[in-house]
Each structure stands twice: as C-alpha cells, then as structure tokens.
N, C-alpha and C positions, 0 to 999 in steps of 0.2 A: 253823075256817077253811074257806071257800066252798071248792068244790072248782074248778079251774081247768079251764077248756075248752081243747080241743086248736088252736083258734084264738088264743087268749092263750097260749096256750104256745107257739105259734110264734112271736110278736112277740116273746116274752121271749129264744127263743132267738136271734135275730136281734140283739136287743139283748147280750146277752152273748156273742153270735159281736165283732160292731160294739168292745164294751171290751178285749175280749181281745186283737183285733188290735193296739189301742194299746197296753194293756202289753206283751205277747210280742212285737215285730217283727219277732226275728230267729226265731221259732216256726218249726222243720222238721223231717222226720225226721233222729235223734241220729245216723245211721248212714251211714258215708262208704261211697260208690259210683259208680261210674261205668259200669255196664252192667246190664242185667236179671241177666244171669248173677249179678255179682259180689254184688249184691241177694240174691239168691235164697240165697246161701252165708252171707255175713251174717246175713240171718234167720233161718235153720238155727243158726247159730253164735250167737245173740243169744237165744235162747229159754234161760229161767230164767239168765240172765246180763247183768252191766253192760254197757251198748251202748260206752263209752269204752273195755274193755279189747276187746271185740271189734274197736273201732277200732284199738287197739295193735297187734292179730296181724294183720291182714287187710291191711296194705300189703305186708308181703313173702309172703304167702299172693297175692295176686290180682298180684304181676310174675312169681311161678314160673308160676302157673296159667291160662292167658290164655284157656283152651276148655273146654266138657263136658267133653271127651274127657282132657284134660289131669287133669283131677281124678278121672275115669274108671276109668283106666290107671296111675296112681300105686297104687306098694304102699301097702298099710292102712296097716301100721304106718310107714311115711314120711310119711304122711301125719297118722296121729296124732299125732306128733311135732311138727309147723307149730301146730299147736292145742291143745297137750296145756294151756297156761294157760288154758281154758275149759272152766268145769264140762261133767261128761257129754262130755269129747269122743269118745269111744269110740266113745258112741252116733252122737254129731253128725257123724262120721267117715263113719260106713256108713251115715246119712243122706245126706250129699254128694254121695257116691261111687252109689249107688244112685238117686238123681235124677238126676246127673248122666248116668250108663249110660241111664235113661230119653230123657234129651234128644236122647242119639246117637239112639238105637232105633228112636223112636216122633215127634221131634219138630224131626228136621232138626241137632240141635245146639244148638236156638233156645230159650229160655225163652217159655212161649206167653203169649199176650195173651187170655186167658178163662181164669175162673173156673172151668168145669170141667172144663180138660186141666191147669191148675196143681193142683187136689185129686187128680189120680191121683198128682202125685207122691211120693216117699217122707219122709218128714219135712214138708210143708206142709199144714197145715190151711186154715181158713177166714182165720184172721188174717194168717197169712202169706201168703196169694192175695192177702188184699185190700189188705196193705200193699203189693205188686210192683204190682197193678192200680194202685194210688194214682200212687206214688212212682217204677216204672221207665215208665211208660205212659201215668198225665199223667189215667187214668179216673176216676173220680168214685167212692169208695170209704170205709165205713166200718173204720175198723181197732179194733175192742175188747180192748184191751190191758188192763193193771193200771189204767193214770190213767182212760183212756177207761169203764172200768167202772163205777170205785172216785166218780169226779165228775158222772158221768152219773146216780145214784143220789142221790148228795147235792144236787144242784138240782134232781132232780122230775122227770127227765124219763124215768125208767123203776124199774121196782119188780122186775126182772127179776134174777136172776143169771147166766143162762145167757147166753153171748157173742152165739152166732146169735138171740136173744129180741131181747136189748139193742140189738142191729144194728135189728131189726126196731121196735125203738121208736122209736129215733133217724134212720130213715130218711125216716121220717114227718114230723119234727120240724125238723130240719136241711135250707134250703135244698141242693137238689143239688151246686150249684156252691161250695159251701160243705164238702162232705164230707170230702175232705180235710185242708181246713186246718180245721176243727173239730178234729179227733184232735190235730192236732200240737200246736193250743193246750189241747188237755185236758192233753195230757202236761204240757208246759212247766210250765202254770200248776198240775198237780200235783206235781210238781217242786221246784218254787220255793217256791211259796203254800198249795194246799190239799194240805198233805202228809197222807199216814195218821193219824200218831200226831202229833200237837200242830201243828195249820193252824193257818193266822196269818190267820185271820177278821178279824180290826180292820182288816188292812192289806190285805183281797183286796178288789180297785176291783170285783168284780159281788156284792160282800156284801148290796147290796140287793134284788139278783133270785134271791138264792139262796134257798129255804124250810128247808132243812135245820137240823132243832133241835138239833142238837149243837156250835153254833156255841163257838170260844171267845169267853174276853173278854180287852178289853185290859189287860196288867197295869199 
C-alpha cells in the first residue's frame, strides 16, 4: 500500500470529520455542566470512571457547592461522602479540594483560561486542560481520551501511543476549527460503532476511508 502523504491525509480527515457530523449530530461532551468550575470537578471526578454515573452524582454535588471556596472549606470526609459512588474517590476528593484551595490562592476563585496555569493544578493533566480549554471556553482543543486514541490509530492518522505525541499528530491533521468537535465525534462514533472489542465495521459510514486491517466482517 502506497504510503499516504500528509496532504491526502488531510482531505481524508476532512472527509471523515464531513460523515461524522452526519451520523453523530447530537456528538458533544457526555458530561453535564454549566460553569468552568463545575467542569473542572467533573473531569476530576470522570477520570477512569462512567461520564453517566458521574452525571448521577454531580447535580446535587454542584447545588451544595456553588464556589472554590465552597469545595475548599468542606470537611474531607463530608465531602467523600457526595462521591463515595465514584471509583478512587478518596483520591478524587483531595484532588477537588486541593485545586479548588489553588483557585482561592493563586487564581481569584476563577478556573483559568490557559493551558499552563490549568496544569499547575492538582488532579489536571493535559487532557483535562484541554477538555476545559475546549468545552468551558469555546478554545480550539484537542482532547486524547480512550475513543480519541484508540480511532485515531485505527484510521492512520498517528502511530503514536503517548497522549501529548497523538495531540501532536492530530494537530497537524485536523482543521483548527475542527478540534473540538473532532474529539466528541471520535468518542461518539467510538461508543456506538468502532467499539474496542467487536466494531461494527460493515455498518460504520467512514469504513471506506478508514485503512485499519483488523476490520470485521459482516455476519
């Protein structure tokens, strides 16, 4: 197989951004929020966990908690308590609480809008910057999650495993204004279609731009 140039491989991705939209329409991030803050606890709370049960706990977690400070100043263990239905919440607890203490401290109270005063905080990596970047702030953001890795590999478009590589591939490749909703339709359509173990190849609509040999077949 001819090797693909990085100009045909951005038509392609454009062309499988273009189908995706059609299938996935309702494609966005799974996770209910309505402020950076509430965001930011979310994604804390959503790491190695179902994004639906974290939706479960987080309505009456985010009407006690309205502030930083709020989450702050709350005892540990009252607070583990609001989340103990989420794996590691221990951990995820004095995650919170310890960003949240940041925000007072260093950041007004405010969840910042850059990439490198969100990585001082405690519990956010890269992916969780750039999913707040995306989703509380509207910035143009790749997020490499499970889908976004796991589909990004199986169409060609990075041979990479490491998150911050994979970013760097797809940066390249993915229209700007594209960046975001790229992600949400990797998820989606990882989700739904090109799941891990047994994707439904025959019925995924970009089965013909995709090169990945491990395609099934139809039964």
């Amino acid at each position: 197989m001819a090797r693909e140039s990085h100009g045909a491989k951005q038509v392609r991705v454009r062309k499988i951004v273009a189908l995706l939209k059609r299938t996935h329409p309702d494609a966005k991030l799974a996770l209910d929020f309505s402020d950076p803050l509430q965001l930011l606890v979310a994604l804390i709370l959503a790491a190695q966990a179902r994004d639906d049960l974290v939706n479960v706990v987080t309505p009456e977690l985010f009407s006690q908690y309205r502030t930083a400070a709020a989450y702050a100043n709350e005892k540990e263990s009252v607070l583990q308590k609001q989340v103990s239905r989420i794996n590691f919440y221990r951990q995820k607890t004095r995650s919170i609480q310890q960003a949240c203490a940041m925000l007072v401290k260093d950041f007004g109270s405010q969840v910042p809008d850059n990439i490198d005063d969100l990585l001082r905080l405690p519990g956010v990596g890269r992916k969780t910057a750039n999913a707040i970047l995306a989703n509380a702030f509207g910035q143009p953001a790749i997020v490499v999650d499970t889908h976004t890795w796991r589909l990004s590999q199986r169409l060609g478009l990075t041979n990479q495993d490491a998150p911050d590589k994979i970013e760097a591939d797809l940066v390249i490749l993915v229209p700007r204004k594209e960046w975001t909703k790229f992600c949400h339709l990797l998820q989606f359509h990882g989700r739904r279609v090109c799941r891990a173990r047994n994707p439904d190849c025959p019925n995924c609509s970009i089965n013909k731009l995709c090169p990945w040999p491990g395609k099934t077949k139809a039964k």
